[in-house]
C-alpha positions in Angstrom: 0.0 0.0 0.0 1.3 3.4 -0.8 2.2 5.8 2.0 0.9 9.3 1.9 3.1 11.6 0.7 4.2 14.5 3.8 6.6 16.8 2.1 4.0 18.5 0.0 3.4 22.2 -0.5 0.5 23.5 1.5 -3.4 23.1 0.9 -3.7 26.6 0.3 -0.7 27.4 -2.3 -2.2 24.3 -4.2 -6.0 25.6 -4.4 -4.6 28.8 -5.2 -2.9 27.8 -8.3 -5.5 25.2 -9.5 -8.2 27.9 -9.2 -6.5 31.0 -10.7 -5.4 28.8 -13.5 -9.2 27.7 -13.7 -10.9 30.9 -13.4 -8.1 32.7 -15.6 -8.8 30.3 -18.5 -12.3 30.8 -18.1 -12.7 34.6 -18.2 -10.0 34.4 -21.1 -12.8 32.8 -23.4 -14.7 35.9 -24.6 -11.5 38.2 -24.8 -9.9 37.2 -28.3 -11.6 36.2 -31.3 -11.7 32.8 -32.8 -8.0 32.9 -34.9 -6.8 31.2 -38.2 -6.6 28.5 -39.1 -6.9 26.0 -36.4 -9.8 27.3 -34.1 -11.8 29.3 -36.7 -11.9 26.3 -39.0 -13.3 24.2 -36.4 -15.4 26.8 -35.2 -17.0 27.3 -38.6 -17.4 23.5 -39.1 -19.4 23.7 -35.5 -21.2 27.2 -36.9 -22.2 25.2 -40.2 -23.2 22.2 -37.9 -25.2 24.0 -35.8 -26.9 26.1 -38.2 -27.8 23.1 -40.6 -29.2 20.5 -37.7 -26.4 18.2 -39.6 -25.3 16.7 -36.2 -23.3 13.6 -38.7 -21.1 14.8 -40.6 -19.1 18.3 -40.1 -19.0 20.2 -43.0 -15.4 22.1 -43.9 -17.9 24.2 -45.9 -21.5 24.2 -46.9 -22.2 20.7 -48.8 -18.4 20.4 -47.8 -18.0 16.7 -45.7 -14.9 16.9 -43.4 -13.4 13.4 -43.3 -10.2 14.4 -41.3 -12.1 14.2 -38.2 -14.6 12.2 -35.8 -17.3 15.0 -35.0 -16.6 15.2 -31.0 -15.0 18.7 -31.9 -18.2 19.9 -33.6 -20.3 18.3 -31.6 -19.1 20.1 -28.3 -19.0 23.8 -30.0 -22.4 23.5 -31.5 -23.8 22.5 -28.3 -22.5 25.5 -26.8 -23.5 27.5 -29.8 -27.3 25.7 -28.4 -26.9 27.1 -25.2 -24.9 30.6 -25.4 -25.5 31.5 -29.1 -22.7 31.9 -31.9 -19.8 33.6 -30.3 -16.4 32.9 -29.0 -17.7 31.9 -25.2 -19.7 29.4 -26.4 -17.5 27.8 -28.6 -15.0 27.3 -26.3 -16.6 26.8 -23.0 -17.8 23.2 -23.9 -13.6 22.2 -24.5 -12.5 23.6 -21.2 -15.1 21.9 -19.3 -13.5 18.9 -20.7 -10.4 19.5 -19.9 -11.6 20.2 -16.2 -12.9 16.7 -16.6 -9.8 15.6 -17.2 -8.3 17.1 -14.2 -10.8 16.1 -11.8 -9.5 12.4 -13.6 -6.0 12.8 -12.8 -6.9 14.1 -8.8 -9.2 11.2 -8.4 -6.3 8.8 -9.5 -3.8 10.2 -7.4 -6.3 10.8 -4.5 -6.8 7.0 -4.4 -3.6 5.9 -5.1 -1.8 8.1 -2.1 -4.8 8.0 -0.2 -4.9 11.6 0.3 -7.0 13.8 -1.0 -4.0 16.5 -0.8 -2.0 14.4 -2.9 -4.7 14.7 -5.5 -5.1 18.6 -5.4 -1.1 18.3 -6.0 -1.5 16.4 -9.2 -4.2 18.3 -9.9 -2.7 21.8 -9.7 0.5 20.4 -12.0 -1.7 19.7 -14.6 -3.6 22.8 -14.8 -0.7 24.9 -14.5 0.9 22.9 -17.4 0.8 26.1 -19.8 -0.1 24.1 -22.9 -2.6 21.8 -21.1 -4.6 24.8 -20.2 -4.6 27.0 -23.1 -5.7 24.1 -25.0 -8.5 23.3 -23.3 -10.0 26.4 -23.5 -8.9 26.3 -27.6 -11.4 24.4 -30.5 -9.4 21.6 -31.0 -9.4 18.1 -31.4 -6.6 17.3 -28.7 -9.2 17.8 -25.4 -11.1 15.3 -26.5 -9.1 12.6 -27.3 -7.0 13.7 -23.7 -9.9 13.3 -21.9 -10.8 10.1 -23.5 -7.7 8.3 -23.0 -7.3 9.3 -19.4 -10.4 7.8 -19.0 -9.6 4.5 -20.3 -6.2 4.7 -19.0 -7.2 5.5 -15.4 -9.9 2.7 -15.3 -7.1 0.5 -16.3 -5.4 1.2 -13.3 -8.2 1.2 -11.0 -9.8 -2.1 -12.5 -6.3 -3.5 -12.0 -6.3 -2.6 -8.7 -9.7 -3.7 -7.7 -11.3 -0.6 -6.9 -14.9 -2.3 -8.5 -16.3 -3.3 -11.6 -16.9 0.2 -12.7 -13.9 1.0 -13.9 -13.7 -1.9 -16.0 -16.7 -1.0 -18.0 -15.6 2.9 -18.3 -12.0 1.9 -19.7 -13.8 0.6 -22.8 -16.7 3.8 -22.8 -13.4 6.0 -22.8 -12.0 3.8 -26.2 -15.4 4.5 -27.6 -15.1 8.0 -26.8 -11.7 8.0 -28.7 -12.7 6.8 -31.4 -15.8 9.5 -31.5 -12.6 11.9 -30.8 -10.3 11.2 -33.1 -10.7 7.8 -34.1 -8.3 4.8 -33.9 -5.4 6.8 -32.6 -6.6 6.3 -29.0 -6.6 3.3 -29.3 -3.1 3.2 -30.5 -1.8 5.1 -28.2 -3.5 3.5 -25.1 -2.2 0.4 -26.7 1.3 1.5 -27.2 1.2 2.3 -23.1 -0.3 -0.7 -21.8 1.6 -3.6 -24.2 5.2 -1.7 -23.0 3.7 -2.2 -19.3 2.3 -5.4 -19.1 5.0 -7.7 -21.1 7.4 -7.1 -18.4 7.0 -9.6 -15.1 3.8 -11.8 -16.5 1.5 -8.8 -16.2 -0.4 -9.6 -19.3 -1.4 -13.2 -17.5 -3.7 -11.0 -15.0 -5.5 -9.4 -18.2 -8.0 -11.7 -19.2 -9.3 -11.3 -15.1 -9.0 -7.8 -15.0 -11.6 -6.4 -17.6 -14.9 -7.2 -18.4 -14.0 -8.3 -22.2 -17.4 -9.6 -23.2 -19.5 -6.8 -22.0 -17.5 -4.2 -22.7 -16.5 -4.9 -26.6 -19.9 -4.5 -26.5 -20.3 -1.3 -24.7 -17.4 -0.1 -27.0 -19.3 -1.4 -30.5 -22.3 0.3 -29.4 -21.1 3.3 -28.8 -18.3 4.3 -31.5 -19.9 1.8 -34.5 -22.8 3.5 -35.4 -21.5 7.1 -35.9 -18.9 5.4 -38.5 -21.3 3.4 -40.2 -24.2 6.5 -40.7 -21.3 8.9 -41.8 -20.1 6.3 -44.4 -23.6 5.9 -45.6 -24.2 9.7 -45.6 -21.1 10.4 -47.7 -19.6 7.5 -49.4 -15.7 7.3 -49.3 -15.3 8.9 -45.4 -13.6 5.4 -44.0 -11.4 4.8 -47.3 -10.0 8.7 -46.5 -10.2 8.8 -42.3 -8.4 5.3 -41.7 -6.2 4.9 -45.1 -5.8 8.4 -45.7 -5.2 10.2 -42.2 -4.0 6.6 -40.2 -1.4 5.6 -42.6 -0.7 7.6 -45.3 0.0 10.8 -43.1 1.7 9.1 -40.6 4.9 7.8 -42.8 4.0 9.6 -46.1 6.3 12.7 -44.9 4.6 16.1 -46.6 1.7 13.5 -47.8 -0.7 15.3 -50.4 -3.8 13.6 -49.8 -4.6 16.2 -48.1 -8.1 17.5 -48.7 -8.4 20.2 -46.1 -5.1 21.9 -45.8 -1.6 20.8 -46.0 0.3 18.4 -44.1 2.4 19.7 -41.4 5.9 18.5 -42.2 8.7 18.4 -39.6 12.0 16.9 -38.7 11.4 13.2 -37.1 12.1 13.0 -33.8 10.6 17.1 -33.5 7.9 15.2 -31.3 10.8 15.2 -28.0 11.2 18.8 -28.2 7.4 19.8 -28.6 7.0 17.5 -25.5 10.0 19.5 -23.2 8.5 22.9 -24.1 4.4 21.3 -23.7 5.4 20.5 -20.5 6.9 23.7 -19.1 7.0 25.2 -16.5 7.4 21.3 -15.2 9.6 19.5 -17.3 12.7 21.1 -15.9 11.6 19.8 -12.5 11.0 16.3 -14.4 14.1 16.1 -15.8 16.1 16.8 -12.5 14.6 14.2 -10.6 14.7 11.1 -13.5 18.5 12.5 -13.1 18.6 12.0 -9.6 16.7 8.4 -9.7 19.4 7.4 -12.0 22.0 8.7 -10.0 20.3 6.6 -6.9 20.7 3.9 -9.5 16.5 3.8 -9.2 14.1 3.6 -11.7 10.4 4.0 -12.0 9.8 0.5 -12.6 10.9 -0.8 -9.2 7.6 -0.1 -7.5 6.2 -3.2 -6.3 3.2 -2.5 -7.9 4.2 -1.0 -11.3 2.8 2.3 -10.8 6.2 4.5 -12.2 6.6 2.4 -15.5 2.7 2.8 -15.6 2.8 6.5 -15.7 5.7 6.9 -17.5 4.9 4.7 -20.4 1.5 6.9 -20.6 3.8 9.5 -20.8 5.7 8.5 -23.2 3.2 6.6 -25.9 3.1 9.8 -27.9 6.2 10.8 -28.3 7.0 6.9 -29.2 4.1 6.9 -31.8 4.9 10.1 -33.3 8.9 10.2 -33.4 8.4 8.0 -36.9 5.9 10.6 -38.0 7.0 13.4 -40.2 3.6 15.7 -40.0 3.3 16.6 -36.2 2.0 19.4 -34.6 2.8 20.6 -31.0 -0.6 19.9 -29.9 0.1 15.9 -29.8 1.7 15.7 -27.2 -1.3 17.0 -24.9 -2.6 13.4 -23.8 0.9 12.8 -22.3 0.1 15.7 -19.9 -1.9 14.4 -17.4 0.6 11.0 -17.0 3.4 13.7 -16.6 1.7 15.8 -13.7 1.2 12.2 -11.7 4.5 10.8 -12.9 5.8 14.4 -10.8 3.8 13.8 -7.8 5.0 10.2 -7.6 8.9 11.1 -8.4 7.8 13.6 -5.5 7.1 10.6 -3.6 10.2 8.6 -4.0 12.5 11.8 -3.2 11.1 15.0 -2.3 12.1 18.2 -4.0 11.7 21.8 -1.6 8.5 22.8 -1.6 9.4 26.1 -2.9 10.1 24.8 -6.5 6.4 23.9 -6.6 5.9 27.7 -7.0 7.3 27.9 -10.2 3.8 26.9 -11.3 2.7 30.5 -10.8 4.5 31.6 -13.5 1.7 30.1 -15.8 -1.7 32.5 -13.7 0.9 35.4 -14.6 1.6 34.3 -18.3 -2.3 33.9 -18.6 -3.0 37.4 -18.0 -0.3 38.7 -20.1 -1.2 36.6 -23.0 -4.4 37.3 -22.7 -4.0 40.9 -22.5 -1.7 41.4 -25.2 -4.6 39.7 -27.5 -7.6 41.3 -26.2 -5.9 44.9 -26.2 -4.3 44.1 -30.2 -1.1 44.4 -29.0 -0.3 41.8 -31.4 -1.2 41.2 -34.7 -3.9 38.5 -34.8 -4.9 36.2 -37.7 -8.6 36.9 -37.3 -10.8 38.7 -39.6 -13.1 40.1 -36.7 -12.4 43.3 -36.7 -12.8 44.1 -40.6 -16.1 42.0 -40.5 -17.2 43.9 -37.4 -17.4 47.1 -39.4 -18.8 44.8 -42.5 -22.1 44.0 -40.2 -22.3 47.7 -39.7 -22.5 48.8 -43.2 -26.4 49.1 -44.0 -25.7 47.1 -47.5 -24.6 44.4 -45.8 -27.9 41.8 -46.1 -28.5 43.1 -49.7 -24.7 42.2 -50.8 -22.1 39.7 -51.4 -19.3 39.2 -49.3 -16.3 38.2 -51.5 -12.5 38.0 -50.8 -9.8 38.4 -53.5 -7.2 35.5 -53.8 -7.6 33.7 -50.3 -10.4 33.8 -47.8 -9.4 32.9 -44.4 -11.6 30.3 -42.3 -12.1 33.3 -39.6 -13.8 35.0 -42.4 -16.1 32.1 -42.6 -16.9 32.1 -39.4 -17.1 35.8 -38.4 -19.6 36.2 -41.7 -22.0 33.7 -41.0 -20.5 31.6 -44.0 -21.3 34.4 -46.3 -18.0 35.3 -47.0 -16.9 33.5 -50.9 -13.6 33.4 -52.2 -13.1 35.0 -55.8 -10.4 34.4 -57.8 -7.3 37.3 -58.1 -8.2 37.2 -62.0 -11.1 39.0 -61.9 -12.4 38.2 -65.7 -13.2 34.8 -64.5 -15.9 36.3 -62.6 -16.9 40.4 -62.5 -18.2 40.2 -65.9 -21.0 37.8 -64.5 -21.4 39.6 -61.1 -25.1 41.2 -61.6 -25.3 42.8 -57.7 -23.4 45.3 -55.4 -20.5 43.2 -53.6 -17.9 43.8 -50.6 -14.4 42.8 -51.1 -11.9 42.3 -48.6 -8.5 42.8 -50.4 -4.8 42.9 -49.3 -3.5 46.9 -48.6 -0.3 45.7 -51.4 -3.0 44.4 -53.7 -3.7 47.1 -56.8 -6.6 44.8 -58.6 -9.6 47.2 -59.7 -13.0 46.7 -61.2 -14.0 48.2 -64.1 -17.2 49.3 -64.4 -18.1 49.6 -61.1 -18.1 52.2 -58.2 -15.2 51.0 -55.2 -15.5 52.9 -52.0 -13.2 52.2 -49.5 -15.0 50.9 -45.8 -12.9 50.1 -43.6 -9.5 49.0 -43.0 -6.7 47.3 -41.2 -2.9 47.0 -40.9 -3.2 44.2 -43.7 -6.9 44.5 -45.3 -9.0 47.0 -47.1 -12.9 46.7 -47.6 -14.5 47.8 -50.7 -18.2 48.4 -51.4 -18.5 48.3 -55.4 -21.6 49.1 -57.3 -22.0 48.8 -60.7 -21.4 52.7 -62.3 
């Protein structure tokens, strides 16, 4: 049985920096406009979704299927776009609630485990003061999800292995189906990758078969993730060829793979996935790093708990960076489900040898980097890739409901969203279509960009650093 950890920082400093971290993230929500291309694209997909009642497949534009994604994303935005109408609140209220779920996940774990319920506000507080844990679950994005999801399943594990009832058995499977809704085999994957490293050692994988109610909870599993896959095929043919060829194996060792449909694929250096994971875990990973150093030093390692808890957390810990070190499209983002294995995998080293309590404090820094970031967005001291502003004074123009909404060349997904999905794109070689445009139009057009329309009437609107809005009628 574990002993209770004593050397911890007090009750107080911990609430303090779980709650500002909390309540910071939650004001944040409203201050800064939905921002290309990640967030607004979703967004839009969620604005489309909730406008259209199409609750099966997201739409990247109207009549558009999205097959990069399973529609947990969309599904969470447009619910809050139910509740608090079409704005930035609402779209990303439902995604930090998640990600609250998955800290309350990660203190329950750690609350059983040490038996303490300090212990668990410890693990807890690390995890939401994990910078890029928490500005991503307040972000619309796919990661929260599929964090949430395999925490679930790889929590239950743990607690079904340990005999803490049935329960937890069933819900390891419900939070597979809930990867798979999230984004789709990948979970699975990665809660694989954890638990085969784990068991193989010492016979483990002989208590398996005992440990988890296989029958019934394939079944709970089929139920649950099946259907969705099946409709969405059946709604628009050629989603499962694209979503488990395309985006399961072809992205993953096609480097720069142009399948693409949506975008383009993000190509890095293999083995990029280690640094995204040092600077995703600041301001802890320092404090991870120095004590691995000092268990090897103490010629210790995580695996020589009698129970297997270390190499537990620390192959959760380390299944993305495994999966993705042979992938050459990452994004920073992936390494978020390792997150809440590293906050425990610091309480436990925590365990084993203490650090001073005042090193704990350097989780402050990310309340203080919250505000500033926050501020320098809401206040534009930055430059944000948002088309908010310019469409702001768009909605004001009284020939707005009468005319089209066009943008020259490239039309961001914030201008998508931010129009009401009115905004069209129109080619920089205006032949191909002013000489069939019959009504008044807007045009949003770069400052450097010297196009005219012949014919018709441009008046200047508005502007910004980058843009210019035209109102053209025909002369």
């Amino acid at each position: 049985m574990p002993k209770t950890i004593t050397q911890l920082p007090s009750y107080k400093t911990l609430f303090i920096l779980l709650f500002s971290c909390l309540i910071l993230r939650l004001i944040s929500l409203s201050l800064y406009p939905l921002m290309d291309t990640t967030e607004a694209r979703y967004g839009e997909m969620a604005r489309i979704m909730f406008e259209t009642g199409n609750w099966i497949t997201p739409m990247f534009d109207y009549n558009v299927p999205f097959w990069g994604k399973p529609p947990i994303f969309t599904w969470l935005s447009s619910l809050g776009f139910e509740l608090f109408g079409v704005n930035e609140f609402a779209a990303r209220v439902p995604h930090l609630i998640v990600g609250a779920g998955v800290i309350w996940l990660i203190y329950k774990l750690a609350k059983d485990y040490f038996q303490s319920s300090s212990v668990g506000l410890f693990a807890a507080s690390i995890l939401a003061s994990t910078v890029s844990f928490i500005i991503l679950s307040g972000a619309v994005m796919t990661d929260t999800a599929l964090t949430f999801s395999i925490s679930l399943s790889m929590i239950s594990f743990w607690q079904a292995w340990s005999n803490k009832g049935k329960v937890w058995g069933y819900l390891f499977f419900i939070g597979l189906a809930l990867g798979m809704l999230s984004k789709g085999p990948l979970a699975i994957v990665l809660i694989g990758i954890s638990l085969t490293i784990w068991l193989l050692p010492n016979g483990r994988w002989k208590k398996l078969w005992n440990v988890l109610p296989w029958g019934y909870g394939t079944l709970i599993f089929l139920v649950i993730s099946v259907p969705w896959y099946a409709i969405a095929e059946y709604k628009t043919p050629g989603f499962l060829d694209y979503f488990i060829v395309g985006e399961h194996i072809k992205r993953f060792i096609v480097s720069g793979w142009q399948g693409d449909l949506y975008g383009t694929a993000h190509e890095r250096t293999r083995g990029t996935i280690w640094v995204y994971a040092i600077i995703s875990m600041l301001p802890w990973s320092p404090l991870l790093i120095i004590q691995w150093i000092r268990a090897i030093k103490d010629n210790k390692d995580v695996e020589q708990s009698t129970d297997g808890f270390g190499g537990f957390l620390f192959f959760w810990m380390l299944s993305p960076m495994l999966l993705f070190s042979f992938s050459g499209n990452i994004l920073a983002s992936y390494v978020m489900p390792a997150l809440p294995a590293t906050a425990l995998l610091i309480v436990y080293l925590h365990d084993k040898k203490p650090l001073p309590n005042w090193l704990y404090k350097i989780g402050f820094i990310t309340p203080v980097l919250l505000i500033v970031l926050f501020s320098v967005l809401h206040f534009d001291l930055v430059p944000k890739r948002s088309e908010d502003k310019i469409l702001a004074i768009w909605k004001q123009q009284s020939e707005a409901t009468q005319s089209d909404l066009f943008y020259l060349h490239k039309r961001p997904f914030s201008a998508q969203y931010y129009s009401s999905g009115k905004a069209k794109q129109r080619a920089t070689d205006i032949n191909n279509w002013l000489t069939t445009q019959k009504t008044p139009f807007f045009i949003v057009q770069s400052k450097k960009d010297r196009t005219t329309y012949p014919n018709w009437l441009c008046n200047q609107k508005a502007q910004t650093s980058k843009e210019i809005l035209l109102y053209c009628q025909i002369e």
